[in-house]
Backbone of each chain as ProteinMPNN parsed JSONL, in Angstrom:
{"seq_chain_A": "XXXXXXXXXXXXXXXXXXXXXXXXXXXXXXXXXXXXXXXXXXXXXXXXXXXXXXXXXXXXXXXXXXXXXXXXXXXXXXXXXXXXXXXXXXXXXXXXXXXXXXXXXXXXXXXXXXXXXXXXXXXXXXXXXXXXXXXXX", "coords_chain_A": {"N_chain_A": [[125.008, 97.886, -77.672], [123.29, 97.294, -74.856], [121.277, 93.977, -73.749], [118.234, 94.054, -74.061], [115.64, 94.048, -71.372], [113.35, 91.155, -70.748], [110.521, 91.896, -70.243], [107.651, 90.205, -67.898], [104.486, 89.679, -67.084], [102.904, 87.739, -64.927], [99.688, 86.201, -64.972], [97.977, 84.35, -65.452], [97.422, 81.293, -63.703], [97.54, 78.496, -64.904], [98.749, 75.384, -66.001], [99.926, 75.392, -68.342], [100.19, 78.089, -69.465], [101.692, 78.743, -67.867], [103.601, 77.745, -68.318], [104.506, 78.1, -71.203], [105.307, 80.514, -70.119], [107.857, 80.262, -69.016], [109.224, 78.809, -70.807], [109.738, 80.969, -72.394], [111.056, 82.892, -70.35], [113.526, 81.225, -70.544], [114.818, 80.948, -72.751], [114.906, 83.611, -72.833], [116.701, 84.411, -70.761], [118.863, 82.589, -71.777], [119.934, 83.737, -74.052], [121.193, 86.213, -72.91], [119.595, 87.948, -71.993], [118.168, 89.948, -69.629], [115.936, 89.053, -67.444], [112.671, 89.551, -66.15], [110.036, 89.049, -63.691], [106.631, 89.277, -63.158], [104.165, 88.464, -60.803], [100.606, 88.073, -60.564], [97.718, 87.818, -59.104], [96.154, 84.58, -60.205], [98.54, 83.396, -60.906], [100.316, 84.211, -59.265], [99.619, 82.491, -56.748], [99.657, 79.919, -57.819], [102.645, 79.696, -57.299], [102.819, 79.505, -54.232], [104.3, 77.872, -52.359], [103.285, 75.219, -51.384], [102.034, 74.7, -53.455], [103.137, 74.327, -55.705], [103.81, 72.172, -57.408], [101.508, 70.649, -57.98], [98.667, 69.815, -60.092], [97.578, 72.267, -62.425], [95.796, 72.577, -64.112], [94.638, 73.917, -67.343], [94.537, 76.541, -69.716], [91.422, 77.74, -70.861], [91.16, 77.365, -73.995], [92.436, 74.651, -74.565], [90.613, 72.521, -74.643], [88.937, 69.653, -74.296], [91.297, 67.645, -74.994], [93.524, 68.931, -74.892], [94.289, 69.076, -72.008], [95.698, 66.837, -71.465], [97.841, 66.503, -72.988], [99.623, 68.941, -72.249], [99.706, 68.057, -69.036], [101.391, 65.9, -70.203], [103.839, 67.342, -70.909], [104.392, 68.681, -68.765], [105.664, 67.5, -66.7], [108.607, 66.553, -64.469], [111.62, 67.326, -65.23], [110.335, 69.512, -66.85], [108.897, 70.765, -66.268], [107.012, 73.47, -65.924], [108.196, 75.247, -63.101], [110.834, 73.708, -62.83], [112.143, 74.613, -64.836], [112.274, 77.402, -64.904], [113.669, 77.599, -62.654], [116.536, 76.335, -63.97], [116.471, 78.843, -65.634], [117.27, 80.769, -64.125], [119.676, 79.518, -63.307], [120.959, 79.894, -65.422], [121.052, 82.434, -66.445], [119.943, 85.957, -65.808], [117.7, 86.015, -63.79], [114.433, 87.391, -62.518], [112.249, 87.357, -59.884], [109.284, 88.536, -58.96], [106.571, 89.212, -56.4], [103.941, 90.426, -56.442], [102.534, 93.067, -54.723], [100.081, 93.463, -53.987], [98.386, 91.55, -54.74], [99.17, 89.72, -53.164], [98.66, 90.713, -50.358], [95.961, 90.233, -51.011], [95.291, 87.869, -51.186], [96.246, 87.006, -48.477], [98.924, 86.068, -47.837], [102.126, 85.396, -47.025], [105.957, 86.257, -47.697], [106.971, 83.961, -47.332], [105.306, 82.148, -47.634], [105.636, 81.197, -50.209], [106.789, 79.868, -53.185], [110.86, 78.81, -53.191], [111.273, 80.362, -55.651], [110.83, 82.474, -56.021], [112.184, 85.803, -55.106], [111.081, 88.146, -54.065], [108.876, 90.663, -52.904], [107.331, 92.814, -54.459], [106.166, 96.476, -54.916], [103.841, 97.548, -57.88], [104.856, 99.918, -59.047], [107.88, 99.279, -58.875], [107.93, 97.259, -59.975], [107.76, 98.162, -62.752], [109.533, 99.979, -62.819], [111.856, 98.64, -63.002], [111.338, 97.326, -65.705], [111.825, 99.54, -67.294], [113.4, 99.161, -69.959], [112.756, 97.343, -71.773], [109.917, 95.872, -73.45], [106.399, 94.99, -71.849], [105.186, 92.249, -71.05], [102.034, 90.495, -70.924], [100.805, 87.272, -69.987]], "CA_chain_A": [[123.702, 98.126, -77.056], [122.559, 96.451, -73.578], [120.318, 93.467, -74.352], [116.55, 94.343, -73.296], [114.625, 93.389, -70.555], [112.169, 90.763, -70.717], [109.629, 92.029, -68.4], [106.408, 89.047, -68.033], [103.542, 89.545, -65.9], [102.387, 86.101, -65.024], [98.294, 86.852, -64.481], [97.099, 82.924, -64.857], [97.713, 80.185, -62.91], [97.314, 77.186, -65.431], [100.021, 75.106, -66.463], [100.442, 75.746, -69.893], [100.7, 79.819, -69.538], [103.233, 78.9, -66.816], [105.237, 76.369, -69.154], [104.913, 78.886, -72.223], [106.247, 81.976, -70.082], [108.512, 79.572, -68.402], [109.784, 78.905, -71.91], [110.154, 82.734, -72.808], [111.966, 83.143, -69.906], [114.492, 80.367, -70.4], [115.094, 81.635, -73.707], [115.437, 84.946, -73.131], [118.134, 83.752, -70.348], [119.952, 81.628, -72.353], [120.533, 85.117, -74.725], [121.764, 86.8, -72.477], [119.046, 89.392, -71.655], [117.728, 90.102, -68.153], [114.481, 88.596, -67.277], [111.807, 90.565, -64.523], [108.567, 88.649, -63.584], [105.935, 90.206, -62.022], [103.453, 87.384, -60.473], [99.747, 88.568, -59.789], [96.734, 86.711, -59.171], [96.537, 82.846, -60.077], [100.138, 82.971, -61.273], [101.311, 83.906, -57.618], [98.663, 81.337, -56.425], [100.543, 78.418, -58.04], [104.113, 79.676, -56.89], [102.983, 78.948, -53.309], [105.309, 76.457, -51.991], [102.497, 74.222, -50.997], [101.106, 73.898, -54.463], [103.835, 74.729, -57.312], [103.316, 71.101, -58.108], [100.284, 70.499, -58.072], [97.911, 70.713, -61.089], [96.875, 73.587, -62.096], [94.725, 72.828, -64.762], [94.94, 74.152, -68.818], [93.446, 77.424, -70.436], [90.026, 77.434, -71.577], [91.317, 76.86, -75.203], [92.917, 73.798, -74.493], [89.863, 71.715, -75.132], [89.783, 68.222, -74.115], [92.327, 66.895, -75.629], [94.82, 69.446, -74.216], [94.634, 68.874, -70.429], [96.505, 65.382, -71.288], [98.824, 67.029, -73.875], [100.237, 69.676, -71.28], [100.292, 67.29, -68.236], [102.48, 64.604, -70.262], [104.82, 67.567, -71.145], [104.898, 69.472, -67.095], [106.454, 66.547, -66.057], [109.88, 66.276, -64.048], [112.649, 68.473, -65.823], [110.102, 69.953, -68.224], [107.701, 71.781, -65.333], [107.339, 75.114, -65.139], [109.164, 75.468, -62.016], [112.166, 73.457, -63.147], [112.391, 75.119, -66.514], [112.466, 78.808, -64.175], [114.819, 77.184, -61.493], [117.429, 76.484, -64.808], [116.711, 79.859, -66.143], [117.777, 81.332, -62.764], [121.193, 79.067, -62.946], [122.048, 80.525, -66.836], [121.011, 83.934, -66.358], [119.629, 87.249, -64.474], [116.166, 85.98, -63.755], [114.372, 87.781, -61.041], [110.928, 86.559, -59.84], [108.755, 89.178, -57.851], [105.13, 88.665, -55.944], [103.05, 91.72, -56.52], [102.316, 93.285, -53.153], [99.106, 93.138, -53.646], [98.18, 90.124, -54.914], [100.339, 89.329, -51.58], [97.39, 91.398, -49.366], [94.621, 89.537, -51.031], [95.269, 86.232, -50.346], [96.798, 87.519, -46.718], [100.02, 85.011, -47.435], [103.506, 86.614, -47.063], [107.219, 85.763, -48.813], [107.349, 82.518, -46.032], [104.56, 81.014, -48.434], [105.941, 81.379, -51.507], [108.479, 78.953, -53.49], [112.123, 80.029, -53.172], [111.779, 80.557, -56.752], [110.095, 84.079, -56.081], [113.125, 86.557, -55.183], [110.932, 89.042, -53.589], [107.443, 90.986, -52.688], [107.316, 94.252, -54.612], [105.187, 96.614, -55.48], [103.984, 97.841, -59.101], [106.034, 101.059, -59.646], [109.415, 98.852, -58.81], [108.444, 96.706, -61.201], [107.782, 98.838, -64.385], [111.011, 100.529, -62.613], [112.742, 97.331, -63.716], [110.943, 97.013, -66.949], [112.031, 100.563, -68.18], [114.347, 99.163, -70.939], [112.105, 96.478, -72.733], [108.526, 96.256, -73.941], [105.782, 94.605, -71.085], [104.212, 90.829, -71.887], [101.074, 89.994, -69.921], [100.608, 86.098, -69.633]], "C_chain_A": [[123.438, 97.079, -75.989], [121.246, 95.704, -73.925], [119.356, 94.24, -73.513], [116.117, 93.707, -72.518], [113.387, 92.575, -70.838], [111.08, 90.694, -69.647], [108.044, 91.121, -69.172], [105.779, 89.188, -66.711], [102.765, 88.614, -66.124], [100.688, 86.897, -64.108], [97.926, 85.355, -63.953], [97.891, 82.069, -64.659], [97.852, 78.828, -63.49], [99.002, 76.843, -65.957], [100.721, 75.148, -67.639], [100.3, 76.995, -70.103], [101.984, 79.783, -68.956], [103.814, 78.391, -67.426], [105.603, 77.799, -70.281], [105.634, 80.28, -71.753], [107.942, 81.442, -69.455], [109.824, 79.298, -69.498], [110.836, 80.348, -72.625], [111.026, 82.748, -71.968], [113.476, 82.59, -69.813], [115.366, 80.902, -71.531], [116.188, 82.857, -74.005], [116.921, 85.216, -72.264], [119.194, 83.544, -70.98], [120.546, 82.564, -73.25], [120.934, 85.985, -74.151], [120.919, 88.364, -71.946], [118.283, 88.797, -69.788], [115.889, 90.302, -68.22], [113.887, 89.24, -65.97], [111.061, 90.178, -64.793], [107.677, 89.303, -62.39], [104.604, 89.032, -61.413], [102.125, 88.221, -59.716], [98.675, 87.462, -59.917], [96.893, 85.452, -58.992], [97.846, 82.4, -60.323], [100.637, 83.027, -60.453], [100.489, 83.087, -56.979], [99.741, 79.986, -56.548], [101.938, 78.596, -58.312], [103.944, 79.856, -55.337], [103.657, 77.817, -52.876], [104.493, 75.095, -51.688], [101.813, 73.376, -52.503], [101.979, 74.002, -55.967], [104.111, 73.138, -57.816], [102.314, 70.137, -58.045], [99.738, 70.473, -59.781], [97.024, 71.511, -61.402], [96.437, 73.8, -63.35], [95.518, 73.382, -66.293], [93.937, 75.604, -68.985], [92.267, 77.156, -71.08], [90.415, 76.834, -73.07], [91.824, 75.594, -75.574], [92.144, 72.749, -75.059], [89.723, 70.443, -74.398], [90.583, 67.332, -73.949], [93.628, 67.729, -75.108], [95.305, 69.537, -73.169], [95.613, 67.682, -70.764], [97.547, 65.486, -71.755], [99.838, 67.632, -72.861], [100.444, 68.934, -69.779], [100.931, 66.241, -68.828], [103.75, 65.443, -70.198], [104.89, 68.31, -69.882], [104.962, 68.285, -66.41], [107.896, 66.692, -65.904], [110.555, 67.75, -64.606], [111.921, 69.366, -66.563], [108.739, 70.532, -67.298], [107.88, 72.677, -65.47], [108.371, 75.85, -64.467], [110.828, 75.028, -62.399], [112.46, 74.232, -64.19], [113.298, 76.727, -65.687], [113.536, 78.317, -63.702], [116.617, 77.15, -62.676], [117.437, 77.451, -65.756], [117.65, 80.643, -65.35], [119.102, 80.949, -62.881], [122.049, 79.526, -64.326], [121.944, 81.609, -66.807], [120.583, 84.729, -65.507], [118.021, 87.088, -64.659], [115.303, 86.33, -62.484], [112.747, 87.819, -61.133], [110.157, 87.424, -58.741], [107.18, 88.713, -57.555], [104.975, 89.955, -55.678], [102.47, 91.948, -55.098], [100.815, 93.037, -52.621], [98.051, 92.457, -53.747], [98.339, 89.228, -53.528], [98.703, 89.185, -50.547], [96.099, 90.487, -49.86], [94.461, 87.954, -50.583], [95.658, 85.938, -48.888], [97.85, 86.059, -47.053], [101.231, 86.133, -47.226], [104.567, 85.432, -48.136], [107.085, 84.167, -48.195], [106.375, 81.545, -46.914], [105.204, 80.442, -49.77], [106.878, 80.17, -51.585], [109.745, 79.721, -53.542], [112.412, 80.583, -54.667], [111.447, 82.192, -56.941], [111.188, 84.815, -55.079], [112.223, 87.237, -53.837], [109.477, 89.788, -53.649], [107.788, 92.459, -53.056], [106.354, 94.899, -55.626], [105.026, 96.972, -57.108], [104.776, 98.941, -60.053], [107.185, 100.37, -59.78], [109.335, 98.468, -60.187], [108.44, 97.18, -62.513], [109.076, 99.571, -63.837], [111.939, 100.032, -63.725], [112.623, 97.115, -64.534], [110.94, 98.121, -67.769], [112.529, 100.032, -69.409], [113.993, 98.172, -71.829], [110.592, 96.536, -72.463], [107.93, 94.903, -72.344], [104.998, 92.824, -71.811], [103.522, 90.424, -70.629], [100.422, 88.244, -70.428], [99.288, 85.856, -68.25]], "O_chain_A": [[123.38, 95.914, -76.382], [120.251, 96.323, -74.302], [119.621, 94.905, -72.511], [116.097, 92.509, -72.801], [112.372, 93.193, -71.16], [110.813, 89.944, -68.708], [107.532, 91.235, -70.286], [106.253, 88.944, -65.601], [102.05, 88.464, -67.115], [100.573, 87.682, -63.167], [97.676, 85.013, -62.797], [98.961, 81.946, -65.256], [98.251, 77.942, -62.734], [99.976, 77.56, -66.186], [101.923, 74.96, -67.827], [100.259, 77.169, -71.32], [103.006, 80.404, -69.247], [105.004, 78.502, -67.129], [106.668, 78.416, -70.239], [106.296, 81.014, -72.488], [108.951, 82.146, -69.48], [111.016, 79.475, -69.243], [111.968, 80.549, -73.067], [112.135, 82.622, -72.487], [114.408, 83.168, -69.254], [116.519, 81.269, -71.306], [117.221, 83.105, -74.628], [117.9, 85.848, -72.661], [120.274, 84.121, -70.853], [121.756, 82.386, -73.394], [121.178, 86.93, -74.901], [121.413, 89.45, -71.642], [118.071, 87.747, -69.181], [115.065, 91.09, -68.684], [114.531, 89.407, -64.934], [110.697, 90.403, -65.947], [107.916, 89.665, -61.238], [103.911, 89.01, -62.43], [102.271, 88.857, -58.672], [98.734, 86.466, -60.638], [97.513, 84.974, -58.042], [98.266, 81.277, -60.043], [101.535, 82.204, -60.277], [101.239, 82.897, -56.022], [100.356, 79.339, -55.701], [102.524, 77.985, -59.207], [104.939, 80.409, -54.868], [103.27, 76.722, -53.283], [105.055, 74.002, -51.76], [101.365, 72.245, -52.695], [101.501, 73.785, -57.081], [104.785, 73.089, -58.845], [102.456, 68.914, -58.069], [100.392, 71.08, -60.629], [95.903, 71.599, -60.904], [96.543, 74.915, -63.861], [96.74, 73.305, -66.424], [92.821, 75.709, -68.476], [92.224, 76.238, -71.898], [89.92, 75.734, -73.313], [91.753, 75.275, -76.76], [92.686, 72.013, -75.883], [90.741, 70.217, -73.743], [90.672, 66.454, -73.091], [94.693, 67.134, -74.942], [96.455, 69.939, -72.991], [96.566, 67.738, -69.987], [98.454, 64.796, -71.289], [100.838, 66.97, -72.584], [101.506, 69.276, -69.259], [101.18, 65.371, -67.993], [104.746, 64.926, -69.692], [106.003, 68.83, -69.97], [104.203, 68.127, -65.453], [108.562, 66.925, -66.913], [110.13, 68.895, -64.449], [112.635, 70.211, -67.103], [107.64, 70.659, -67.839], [109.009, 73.084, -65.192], [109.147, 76.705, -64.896], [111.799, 75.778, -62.294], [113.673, 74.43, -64.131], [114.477, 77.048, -65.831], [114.551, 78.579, -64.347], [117.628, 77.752, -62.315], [118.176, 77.292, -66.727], [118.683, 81.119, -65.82], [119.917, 81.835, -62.622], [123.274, 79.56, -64.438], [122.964, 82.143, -67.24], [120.737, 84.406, -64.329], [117.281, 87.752, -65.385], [115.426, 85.637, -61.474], [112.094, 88.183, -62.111], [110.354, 87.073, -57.578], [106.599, 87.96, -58.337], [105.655, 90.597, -54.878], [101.99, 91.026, -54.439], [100.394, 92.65, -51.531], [97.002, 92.582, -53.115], [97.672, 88.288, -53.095], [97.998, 88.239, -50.196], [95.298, 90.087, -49.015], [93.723, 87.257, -49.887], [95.443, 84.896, -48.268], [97.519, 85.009, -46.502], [101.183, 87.362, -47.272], [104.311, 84.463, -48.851], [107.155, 83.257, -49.022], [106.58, 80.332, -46.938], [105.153, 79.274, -50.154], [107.506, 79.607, -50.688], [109.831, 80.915, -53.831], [113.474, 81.133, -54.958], [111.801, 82.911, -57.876], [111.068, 84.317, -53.96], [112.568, 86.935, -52.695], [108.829, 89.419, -54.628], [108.363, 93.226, -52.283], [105.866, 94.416, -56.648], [106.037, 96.722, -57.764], [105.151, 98.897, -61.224], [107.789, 100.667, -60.811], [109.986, 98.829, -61.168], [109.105, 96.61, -63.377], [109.829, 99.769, -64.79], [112.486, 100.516, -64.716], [113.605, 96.513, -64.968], [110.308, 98.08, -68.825], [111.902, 100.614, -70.294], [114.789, 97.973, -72.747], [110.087, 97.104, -71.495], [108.743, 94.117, -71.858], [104.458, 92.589, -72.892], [104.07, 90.101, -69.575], [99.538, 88.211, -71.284], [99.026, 84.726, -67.836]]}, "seq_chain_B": "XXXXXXXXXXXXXXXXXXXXXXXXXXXXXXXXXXXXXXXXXXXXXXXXXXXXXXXXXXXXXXXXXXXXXXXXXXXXXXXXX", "coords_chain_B": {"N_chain_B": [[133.373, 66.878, -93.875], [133.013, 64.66, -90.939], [131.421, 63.87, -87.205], [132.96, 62.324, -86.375], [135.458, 63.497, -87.593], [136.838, 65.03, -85.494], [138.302, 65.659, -82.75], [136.719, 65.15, -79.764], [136.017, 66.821, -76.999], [134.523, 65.984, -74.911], [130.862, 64.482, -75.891], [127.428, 64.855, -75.892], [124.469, 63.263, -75.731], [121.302, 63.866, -76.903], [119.103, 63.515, -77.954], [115.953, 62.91, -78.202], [115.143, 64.892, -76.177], [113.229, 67.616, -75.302], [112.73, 70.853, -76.764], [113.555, 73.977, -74.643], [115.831, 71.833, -74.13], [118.272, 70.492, -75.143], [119.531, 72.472, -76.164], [120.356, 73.909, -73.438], [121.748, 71.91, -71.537], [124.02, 71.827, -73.35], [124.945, 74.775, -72.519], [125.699, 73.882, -70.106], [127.435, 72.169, -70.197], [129.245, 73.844, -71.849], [130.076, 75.705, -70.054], [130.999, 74.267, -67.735], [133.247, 73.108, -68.921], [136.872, 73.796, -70.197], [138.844, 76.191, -71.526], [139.005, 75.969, -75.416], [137.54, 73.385, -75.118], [136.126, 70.99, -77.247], [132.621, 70.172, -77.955], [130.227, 68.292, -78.045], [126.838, 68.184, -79.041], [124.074, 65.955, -79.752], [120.776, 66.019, -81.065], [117.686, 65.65, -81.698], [115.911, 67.638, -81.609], [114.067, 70.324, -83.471], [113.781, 72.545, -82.764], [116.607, 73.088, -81.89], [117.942, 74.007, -84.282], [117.778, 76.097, -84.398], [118.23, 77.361, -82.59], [120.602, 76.516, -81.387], [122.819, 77.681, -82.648], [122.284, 80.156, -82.835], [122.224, 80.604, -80.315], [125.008, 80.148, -79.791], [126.66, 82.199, -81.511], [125.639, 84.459, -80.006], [127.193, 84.019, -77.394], [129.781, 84.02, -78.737], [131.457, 81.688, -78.967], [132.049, 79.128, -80.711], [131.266, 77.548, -83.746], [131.342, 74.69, -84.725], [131.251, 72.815, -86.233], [127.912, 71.397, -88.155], [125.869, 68.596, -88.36], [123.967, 66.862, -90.084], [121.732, 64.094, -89.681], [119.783, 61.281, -89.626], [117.075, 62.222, -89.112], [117.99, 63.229, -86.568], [120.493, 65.643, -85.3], [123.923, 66.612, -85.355], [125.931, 68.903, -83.184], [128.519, 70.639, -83.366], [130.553, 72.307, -80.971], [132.889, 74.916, -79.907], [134.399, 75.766, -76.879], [135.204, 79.187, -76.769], [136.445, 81.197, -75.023]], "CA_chain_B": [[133.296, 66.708, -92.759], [131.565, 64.239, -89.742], [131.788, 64.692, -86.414], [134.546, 61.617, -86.203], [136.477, 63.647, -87.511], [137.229, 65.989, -84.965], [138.864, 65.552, -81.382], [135.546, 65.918, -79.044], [136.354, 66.795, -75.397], [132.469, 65.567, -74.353], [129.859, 64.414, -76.576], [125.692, 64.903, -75.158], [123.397, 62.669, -76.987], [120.142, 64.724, -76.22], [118.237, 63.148, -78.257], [114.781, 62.585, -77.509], [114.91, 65.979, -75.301], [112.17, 68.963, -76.065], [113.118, 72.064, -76.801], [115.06, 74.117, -74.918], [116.929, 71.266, -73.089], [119.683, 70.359, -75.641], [120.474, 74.263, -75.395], [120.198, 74.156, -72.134], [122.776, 71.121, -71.839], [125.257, 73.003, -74.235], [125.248, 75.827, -72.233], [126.159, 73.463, -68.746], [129.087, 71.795, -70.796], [130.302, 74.722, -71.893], [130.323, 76.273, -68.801], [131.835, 73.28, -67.081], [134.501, 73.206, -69.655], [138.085, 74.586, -70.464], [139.005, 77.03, -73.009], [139.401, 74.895, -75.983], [136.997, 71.919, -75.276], [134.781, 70.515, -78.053], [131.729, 69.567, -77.361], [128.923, 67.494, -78.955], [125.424, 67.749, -78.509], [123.153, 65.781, -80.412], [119.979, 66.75, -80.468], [116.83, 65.431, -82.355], [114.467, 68.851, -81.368], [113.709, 71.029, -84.512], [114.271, 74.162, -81.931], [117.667, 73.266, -81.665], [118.417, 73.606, -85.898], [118.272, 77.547, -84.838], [118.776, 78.09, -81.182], [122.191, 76.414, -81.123], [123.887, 78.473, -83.646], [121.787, 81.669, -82.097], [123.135, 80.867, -79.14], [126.932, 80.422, -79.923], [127.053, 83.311, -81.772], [125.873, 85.629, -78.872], [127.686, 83.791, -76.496], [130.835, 84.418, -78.686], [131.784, 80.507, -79.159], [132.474, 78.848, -82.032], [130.156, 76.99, -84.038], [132.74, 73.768, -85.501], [130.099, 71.768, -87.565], [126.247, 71.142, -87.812], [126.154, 67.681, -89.542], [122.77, 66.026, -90.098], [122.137, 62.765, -89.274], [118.919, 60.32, -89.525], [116.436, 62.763, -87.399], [118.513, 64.462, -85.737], [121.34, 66.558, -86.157], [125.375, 66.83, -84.236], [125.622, 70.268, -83.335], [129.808, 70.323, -82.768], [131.103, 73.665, -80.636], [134.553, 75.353, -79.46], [134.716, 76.806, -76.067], [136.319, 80.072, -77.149], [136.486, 81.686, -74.039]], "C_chain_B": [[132.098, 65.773, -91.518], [132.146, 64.348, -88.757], [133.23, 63.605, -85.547], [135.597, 62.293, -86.193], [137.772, 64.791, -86.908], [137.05, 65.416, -83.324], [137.812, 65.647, -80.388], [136.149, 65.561, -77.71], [135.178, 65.978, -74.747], [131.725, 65.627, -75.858], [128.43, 64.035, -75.594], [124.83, 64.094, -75.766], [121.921, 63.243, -75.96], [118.865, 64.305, -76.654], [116.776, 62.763, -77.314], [114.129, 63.696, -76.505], [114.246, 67.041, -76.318], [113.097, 70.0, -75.953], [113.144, 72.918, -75.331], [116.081, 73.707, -73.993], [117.736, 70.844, -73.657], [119.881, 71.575, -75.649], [121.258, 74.484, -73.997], [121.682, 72.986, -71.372], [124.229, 71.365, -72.242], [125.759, 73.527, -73.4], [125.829, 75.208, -70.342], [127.013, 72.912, -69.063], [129.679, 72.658, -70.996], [131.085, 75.646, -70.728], [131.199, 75.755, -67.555], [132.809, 73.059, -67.656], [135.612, 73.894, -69.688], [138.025, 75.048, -71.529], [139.309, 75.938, -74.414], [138.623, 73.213, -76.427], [136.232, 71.878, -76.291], [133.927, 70.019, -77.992], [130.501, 69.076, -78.155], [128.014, 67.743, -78.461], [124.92, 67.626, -79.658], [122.209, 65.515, -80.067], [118.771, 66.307, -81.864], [115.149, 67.009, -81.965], [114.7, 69.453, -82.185], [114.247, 72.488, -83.648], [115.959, 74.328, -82.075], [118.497, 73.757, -83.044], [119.064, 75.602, -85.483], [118.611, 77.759, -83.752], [120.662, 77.986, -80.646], [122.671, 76.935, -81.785], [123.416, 79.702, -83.107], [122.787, 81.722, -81.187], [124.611, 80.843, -78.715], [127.323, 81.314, -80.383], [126.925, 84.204, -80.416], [127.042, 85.399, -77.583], [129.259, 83.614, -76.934], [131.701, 82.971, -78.561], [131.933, 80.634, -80.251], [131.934, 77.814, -82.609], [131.191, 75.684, -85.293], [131.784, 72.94, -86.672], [128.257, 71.774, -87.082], [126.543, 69.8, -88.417], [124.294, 66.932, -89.455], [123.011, 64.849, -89.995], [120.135, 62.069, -89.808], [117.676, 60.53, -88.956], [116.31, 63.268, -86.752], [119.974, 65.304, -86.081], [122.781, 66.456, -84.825], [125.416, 68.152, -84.12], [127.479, 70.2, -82.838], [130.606, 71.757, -82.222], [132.558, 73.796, -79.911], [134.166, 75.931, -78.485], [135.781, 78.047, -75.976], [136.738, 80.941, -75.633], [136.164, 81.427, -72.597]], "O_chain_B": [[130.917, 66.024, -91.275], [133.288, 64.806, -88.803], [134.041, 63.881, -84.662], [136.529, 62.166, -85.399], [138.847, 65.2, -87.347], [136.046, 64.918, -82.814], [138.065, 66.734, -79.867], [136.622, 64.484, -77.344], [135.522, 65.241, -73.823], [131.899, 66.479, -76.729], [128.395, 63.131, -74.76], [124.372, 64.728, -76.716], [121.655, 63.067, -74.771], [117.795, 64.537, -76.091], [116.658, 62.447, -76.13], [112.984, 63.603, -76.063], [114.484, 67.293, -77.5], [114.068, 70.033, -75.197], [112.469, 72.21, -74.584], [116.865, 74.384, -73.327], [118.571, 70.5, -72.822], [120.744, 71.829, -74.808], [122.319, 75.014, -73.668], [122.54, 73.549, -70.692], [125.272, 71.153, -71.623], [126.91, 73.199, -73.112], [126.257, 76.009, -69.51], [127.862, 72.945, -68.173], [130.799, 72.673, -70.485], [132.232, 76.082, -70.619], [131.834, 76.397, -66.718], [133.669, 72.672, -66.865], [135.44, 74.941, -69.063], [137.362, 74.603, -72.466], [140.013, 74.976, -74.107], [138.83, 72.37, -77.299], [135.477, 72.846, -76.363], [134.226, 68.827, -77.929], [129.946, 69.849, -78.937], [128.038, 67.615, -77.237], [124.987, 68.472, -80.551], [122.092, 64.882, -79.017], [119.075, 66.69, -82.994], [113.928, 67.06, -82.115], [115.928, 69.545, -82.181], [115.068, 73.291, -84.091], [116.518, 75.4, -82.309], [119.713, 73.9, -82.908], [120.054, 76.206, -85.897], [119.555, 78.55, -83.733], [121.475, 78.689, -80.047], [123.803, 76.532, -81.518], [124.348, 80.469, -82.866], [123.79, 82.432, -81.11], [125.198, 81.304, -77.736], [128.424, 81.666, -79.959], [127.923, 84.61, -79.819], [127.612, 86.301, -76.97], [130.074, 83.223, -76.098], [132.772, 83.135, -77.977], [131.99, 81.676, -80.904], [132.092, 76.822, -81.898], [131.565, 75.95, -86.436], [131.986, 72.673, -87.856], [127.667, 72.065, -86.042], [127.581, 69.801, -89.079], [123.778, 66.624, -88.381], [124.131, 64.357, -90.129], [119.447, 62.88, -90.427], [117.055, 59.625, -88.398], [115.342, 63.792, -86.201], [120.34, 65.468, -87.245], [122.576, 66.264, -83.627], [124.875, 68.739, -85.057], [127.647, 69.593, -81.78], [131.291, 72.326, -83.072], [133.19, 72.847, -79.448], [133.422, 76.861, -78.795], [136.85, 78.026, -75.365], [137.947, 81.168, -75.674], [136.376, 82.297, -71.752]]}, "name": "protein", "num_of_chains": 2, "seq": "XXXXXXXXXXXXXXXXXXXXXXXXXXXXXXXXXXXXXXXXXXXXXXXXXXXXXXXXXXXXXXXXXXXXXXXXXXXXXXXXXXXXXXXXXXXXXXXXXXXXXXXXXXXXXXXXXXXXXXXXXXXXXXXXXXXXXXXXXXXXXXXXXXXXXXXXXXXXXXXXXXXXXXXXXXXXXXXXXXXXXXXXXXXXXXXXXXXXXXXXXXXXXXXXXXXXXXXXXX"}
């Protein structure tokens, strides 16, 4: 049987959704299944090249005490971005920017980090995500 | 069995690394390796107790020892292919 697709639509922008899908995807890499991200909203926000290290803040549930927690561990090798960048070098990880996410912010691909593959729209990507179940992040 | 007592082509001491960067490690030795090499990674992350044996099975390696240690654990593999 052909492993499954892990298809992840990155919605928010904070750094501890991005570490935990960042995680999933490394994962699901490192097993040998084929990873498809779909980036809308604040999640293609903070894969602009200008700001993918930046901070970008914690989920409401975080509390207090968890903004300090999640910026000791999105440091260096253990960011987001790097975590993706060494998913990309063990397996089939392919990183799209929702078209129209794209249109609302009026940026194009030229903004983006090179970690984003490609600008496509929402049919491609459930195209791509025929063969495993959907995870919204 | 400890992990003396076996020939290691490369040993990783990973220790101190989060989850999943002694995997992640593994999987750039093995890859950089020859058919045959043995390779160490030890690895004090709790993730690693199941991901490294997950991940040698799928990847069709060979899983030579686990050995506990003080903490952390030797994880000792065969590049079968």
């Amino acid at each position: 049987m052909e492993d499954a697709t892990l298809s992840l639509v990155l919605f928010s922008g904070t750094d501890d959704r991005l570490g935990a899908a960042a995680i999933l995807a490394t994962g699901a890499a490192a097993m040998g299944r084929p990873v498809n991200v779909f980036l809308q909203y604040w999640a293609l926000d903070a894969f602009r090249k200008d700001r993918v290290g930046t901070d970008h803040g914690v989920a409401a549930e975080a509390g207090s005490g968890g903004a300090a927690l999640v910026k000791k561990d999105q440091a260096g090798d253990r960011h987001w971005s790097a975590l993706l960048r060494q998913a990309k070098d063990i397996g089939e990880v392919r990183i799209h920017a929702c078209a129209l996410s794209m249109e609302l912010f009026g940026i194009t691909k030229d903004d983006l980090d090179p970690l984003v593959d490609d600008v496509e729209g929402v049919a491609a990507f459930m195209s791509d995500a025929q063969t495993g179940p959907i995870t919204f992040i | 069995m400890t992990p003396t007592d076996l020939t290691l082509t490369r040993s990783i001491d990973a220790r101190g690394m989060a989850c999943p960067g002694p995997l992640l490690n593994l999987i750039g030795a093995i890859r950089a390796g020859q058919v045959g090499d043995v390779i160490e990674v030890v690895s004090s992350d709790a993730g690693s107790r199941t991901d490294i044996p997950a991940w040698v099975a799928k990847a069709k390696h060979e899983l030579v020892a686990v050995v506990e240690d003080d903490g952390f654990a030797h994880f000792v593999v065969r590049k079968t292919h």
